[in-house]
N, C-alpha and C positions, 0 to 999 in steps of 0.2 A: 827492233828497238823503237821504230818508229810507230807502229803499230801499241805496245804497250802505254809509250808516252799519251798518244792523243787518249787511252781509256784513263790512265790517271787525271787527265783532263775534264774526263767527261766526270767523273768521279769529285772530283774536286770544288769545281768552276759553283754548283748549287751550293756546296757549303758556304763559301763565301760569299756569294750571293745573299743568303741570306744574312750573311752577318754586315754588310757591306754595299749590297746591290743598288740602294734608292740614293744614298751619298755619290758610288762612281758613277751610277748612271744620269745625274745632273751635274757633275761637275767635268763629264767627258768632255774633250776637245775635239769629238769625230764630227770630221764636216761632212754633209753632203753640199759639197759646191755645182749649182747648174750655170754658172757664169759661162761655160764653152758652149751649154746646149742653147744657152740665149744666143748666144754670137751665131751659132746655127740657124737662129728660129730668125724670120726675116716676112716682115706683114707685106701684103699684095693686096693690090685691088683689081678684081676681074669684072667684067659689065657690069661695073660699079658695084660690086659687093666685098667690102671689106674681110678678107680671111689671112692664114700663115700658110708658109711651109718651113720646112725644116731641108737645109743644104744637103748632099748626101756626103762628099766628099770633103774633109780639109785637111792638106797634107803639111806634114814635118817640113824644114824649121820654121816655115814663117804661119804656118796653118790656115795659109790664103783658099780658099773656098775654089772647088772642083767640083765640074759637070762630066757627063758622062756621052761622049756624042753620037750613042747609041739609041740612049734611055735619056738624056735628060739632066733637070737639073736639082729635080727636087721628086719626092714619089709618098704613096700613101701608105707605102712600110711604114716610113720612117715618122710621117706626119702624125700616126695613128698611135706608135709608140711611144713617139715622146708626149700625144697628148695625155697618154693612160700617167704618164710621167709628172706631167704637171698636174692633174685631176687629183695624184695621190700625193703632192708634196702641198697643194693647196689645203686637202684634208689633215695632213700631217701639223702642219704651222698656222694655217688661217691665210695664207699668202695672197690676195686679190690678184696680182700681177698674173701668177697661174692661172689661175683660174680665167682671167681673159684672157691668157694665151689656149688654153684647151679650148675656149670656144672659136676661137681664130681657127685654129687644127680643127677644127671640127665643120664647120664653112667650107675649109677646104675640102674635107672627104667629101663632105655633099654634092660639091661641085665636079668631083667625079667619079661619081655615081653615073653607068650609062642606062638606056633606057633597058637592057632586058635587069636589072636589079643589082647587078655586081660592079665592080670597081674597076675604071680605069688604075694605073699605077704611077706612070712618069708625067711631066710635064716638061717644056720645052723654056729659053731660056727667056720667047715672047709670052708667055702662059699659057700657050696653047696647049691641049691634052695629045698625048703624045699614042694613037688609037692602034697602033700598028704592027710594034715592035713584042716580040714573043714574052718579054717580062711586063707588059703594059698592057695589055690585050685586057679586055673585061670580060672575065670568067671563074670559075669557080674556082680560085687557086689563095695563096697563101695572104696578097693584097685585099682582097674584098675580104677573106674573113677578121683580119687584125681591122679595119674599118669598122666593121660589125663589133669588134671586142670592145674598139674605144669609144664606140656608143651605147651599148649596152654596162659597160662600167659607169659611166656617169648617165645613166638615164634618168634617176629620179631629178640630179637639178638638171636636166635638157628636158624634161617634160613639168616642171613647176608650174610651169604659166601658160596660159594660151598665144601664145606669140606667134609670129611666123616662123618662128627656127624649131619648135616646139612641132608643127605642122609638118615643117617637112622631115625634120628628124623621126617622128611615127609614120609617114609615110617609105622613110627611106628604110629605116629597119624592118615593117609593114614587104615589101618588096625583096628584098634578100631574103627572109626566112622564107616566104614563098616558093623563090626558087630552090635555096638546100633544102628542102622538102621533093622537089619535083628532083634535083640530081644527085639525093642521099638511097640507094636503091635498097628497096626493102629485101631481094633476093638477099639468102646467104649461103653462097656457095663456097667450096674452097679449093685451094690451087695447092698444089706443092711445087716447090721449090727450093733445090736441096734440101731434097728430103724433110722439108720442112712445111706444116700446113698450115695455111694463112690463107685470112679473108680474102673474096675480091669486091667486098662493099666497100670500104672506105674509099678517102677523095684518093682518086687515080689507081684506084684499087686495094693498093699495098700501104698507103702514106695513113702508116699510125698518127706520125709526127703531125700534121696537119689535121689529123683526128682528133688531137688533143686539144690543139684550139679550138677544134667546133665544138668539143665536150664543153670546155669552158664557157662561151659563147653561151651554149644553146641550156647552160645550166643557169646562167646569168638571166636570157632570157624566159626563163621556165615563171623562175620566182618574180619577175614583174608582170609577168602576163596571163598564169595560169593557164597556157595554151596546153592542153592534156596530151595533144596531138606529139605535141615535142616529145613526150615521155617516150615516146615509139624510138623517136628517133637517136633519143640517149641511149637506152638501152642496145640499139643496134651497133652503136660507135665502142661505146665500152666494151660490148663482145668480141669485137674485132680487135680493137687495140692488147684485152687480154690474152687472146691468143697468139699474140704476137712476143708474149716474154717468155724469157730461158728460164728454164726450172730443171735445171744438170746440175747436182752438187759435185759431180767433178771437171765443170763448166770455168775457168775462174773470173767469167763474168754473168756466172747466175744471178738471176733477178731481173738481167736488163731487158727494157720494152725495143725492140728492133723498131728501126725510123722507117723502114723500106725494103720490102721481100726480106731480104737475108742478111740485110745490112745493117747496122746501129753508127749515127753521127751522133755526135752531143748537140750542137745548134740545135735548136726548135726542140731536145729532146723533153716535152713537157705531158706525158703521159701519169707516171705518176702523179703530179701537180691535179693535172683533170680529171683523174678518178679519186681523188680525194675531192674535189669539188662537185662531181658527179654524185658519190657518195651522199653528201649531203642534201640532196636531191629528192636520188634512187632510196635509199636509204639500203641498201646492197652490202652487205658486211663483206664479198669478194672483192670488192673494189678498195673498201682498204684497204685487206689482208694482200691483193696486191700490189697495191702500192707501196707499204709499209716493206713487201719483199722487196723490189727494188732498193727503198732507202737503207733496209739494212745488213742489206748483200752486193749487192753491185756499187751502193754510192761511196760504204765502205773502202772498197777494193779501190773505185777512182782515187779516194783521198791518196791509200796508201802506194801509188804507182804515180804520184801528182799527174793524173787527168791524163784523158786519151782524146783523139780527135774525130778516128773512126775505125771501126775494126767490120770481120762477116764472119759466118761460121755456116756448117752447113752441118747433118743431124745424121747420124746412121744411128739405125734400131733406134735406142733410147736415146742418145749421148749427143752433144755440139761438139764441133770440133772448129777451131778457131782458124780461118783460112788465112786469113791476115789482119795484122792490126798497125794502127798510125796514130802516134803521139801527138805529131802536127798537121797544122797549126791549132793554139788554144784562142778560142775569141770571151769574149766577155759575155756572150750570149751562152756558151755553154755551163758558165757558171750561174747565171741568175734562173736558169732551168731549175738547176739543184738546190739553187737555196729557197727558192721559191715553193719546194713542193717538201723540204724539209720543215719550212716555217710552216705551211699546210696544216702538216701533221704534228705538231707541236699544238697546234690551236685545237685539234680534232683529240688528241691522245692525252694531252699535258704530259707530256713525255719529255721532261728537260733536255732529254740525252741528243734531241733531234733539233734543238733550240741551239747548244751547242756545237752541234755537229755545223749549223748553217756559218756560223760564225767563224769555225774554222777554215771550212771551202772559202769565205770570201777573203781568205787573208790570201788569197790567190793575186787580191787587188796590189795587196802590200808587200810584196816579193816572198811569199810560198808558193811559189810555182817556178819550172824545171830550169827556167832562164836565174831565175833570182832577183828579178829586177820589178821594179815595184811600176807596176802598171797604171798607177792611178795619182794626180798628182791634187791633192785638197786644198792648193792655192790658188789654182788657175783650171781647173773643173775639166783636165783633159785626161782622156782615158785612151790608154794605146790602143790598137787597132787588133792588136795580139802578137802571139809569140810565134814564130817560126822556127824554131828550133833553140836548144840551149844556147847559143850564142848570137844568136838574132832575134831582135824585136823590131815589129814592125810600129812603128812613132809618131804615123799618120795617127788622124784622132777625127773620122769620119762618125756619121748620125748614129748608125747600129750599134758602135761597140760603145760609144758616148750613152747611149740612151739606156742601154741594157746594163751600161755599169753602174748609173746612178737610180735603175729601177732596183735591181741588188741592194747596193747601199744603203738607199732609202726605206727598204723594206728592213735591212740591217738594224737600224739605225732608230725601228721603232719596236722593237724588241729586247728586252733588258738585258735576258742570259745570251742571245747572239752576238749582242752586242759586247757584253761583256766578256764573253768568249773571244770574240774578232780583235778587241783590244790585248786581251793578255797576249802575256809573251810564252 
């Protein structure tokens, strides 16, 4: 039933649209509220250089603000995404106030920046950088390149003028592609692993997930710098991450891009997304033909199962065979994955049916998802942390699931049929 319902939807939702679309879509009352991500974002000044960070922690009921006394109190995950966050609701609205916060978050990454080109992560509760701890450490991992992503998104105005932040901003990007150049390995060998054969180029060998960002990244970086050399290193990332998707039609989660060896999480799950970004690049018709399978086989399936958390599988002769799978926990990052590579290909295909489809996953915010409880609240801009099972939600409202809900939203929110999709009932 469930299944038939959403295609009458997808069927429907254009008619009206066009008879209706430009009325509901200015007379919407859908907010995207950043008032929690502000109470998060908190200016500093470090040997005397004015920057932000963003809290990592703030827990349920009074939402007082939590460190970490491992890692810290603030990090350049979180810094880097909510600046991508503000960069795109400044471009959305004309906002100033963002727009001087993304360059605040932006100060900050600079500032840790270590000398071999990658990113420190945590910071401590004096400012000090936090050089030691194995999620802090400056190395080729998930922190430095989200760094790289929210400087590369807003490059043209971080390089407008010749300033000093302009100076160091080309120098600092300048410096990180350097090195994924020297630790993206051109060998392409392969591993199996249950029975399954996969790259060992990508970052940590197996990590599509992380490959995806760099796709992004280094597709970002291609078209402001012409650097040709990149072209190598796209095309080596996309071969790896393709070989990493299920293609079992008696699979019933054919299509998905696996995050690691043998395994598929949703978090970070942004592959599809980066081979349609790739795509536009490479100009590679296999990179949307795979992607496009992902979204209209696997993302399918998540709708109608409301979302999984992570599952494995392992391959005899031809076939996957599903070793185990886990519904929880749902975070808010695994949904802007999907709507994020759904709205992708909506711009690449004009395919309303996938403009639709984003609109429906993010009603995940407003209670379609397995708990029932509406994760997102539009008057006070907090976003639960996620779901823990059908009768637990977790009501903490930390940087990640905050930042990831109203990247979703906002991308929602500038789209006419998603939008109007995510509104109906």
């Amino acid at each position: 039933m469930k299944t038939r319902l959403f295609h009458k939807t997808l069927i429907l939702i254009p008619i009206l649209l066009l008879a209706y679309g430009k009325i509901l879509y200015c007379q919407s009352d859908f907010i995207v509220n950043k008032s929690h991500l502000d109470y998060l974002y908190k200016e500093i000044v470090v040997d005397g250089k004015e920057m932000a960070i963003i809290h990592i922690y703030s827990n349920a009921p009074d939402y007082k603000y939590v460190g970490d006394d491992d890692e810290g109190y603030a990090c350049v995950d979180d810094a880097a995404r909510a600046a991508i966050f503000y960069l795109e609701y400044f471009k959305a609205y004309n906002d100033s106030s963002s727009l001087y916060r993304y360059y605040n978050l932006v100060e900050f990454l600079l500032y840790m920046q270590a000398e071999n080109g990658f990113f420190y992560n945590f910071i401590w509760e004096d400012n000090s950088i936090n050089k030691t701890f194995k999620t802090s450490v400056a190395e080729a991992n998930w922190w430095s390149w989200r760094a790289l992503w929210a400087l590369t998104e807003g490059y043209d105005l971080l390089i407008t003028s010749e300033n000093d932040r302009s100076t160091r901003v080309k120098k600092s990007i300048s410096q990180i592609i350097e090195n994924i150049k020297k630790n993206i390995p051109k060998e392409k060998n392969e591993i199996t692993i249950e029975g399954i054969k996969l790259p060992d180029w990508l970052p940590f060998q197996f990590a599509s997930d992380q490959a995806a960002l760099l796709t992004i990244i280094l597709s970002n970086y291609y078209k402001v710098s012409g650097d040709k050399e990149i072209l190598d290193y796209l095309n080596s990332l996309v071969k790896g991450i393709m070989m990493m998707q299920i293609n079992d039609l008696k699979c019933e989660y054919n299509g998905a891009f696996l995050s690691w060896q043998n395994e598929w999480h949703g978090w970070g799950n942004s592959q599809a997304y980066a081979l349609l970004k790739a795509y536009q690049v490479l100009k590679n018709e296999k990179l949307k033909t795979a992607a496009l399978f992902e979204l209209n086989n696997f993302y399918q399936r998540l709708f109608e199962i409301e979302f999984l958390s992570s599952f494995s599988v392992r391959k005899t002769d031809c076939n996957f065979e599903i070793i185990n799978s886990n519904k929880f926990s749902q975070i808010a990052y695994v949904i802007r994955s999907m709507v994020y590579a759904l709205l992708e290909a909506y711009k690449i295909t004009s395919d309303t049916s996938y403009a639709i489809q984003a609109g429906q996953i993010a009603k995940w915010f407003t209670g379609k998802n397995p708990a029932g409880e509406v994760m997102y609240n539009p008057h006070s801009g907090i976003i639960y942390d996620g779901i823990e099972n059908e009768n637990l939600i977790n009501k903490n409202s930390g940087a990640e699931s905050t930042i990831e809900g109203l990247l979703t939203l906002l991308k929602i929110s500038q789209n006419r049929i998603a939008l109007f999709s995510f509104e109906s009932e």
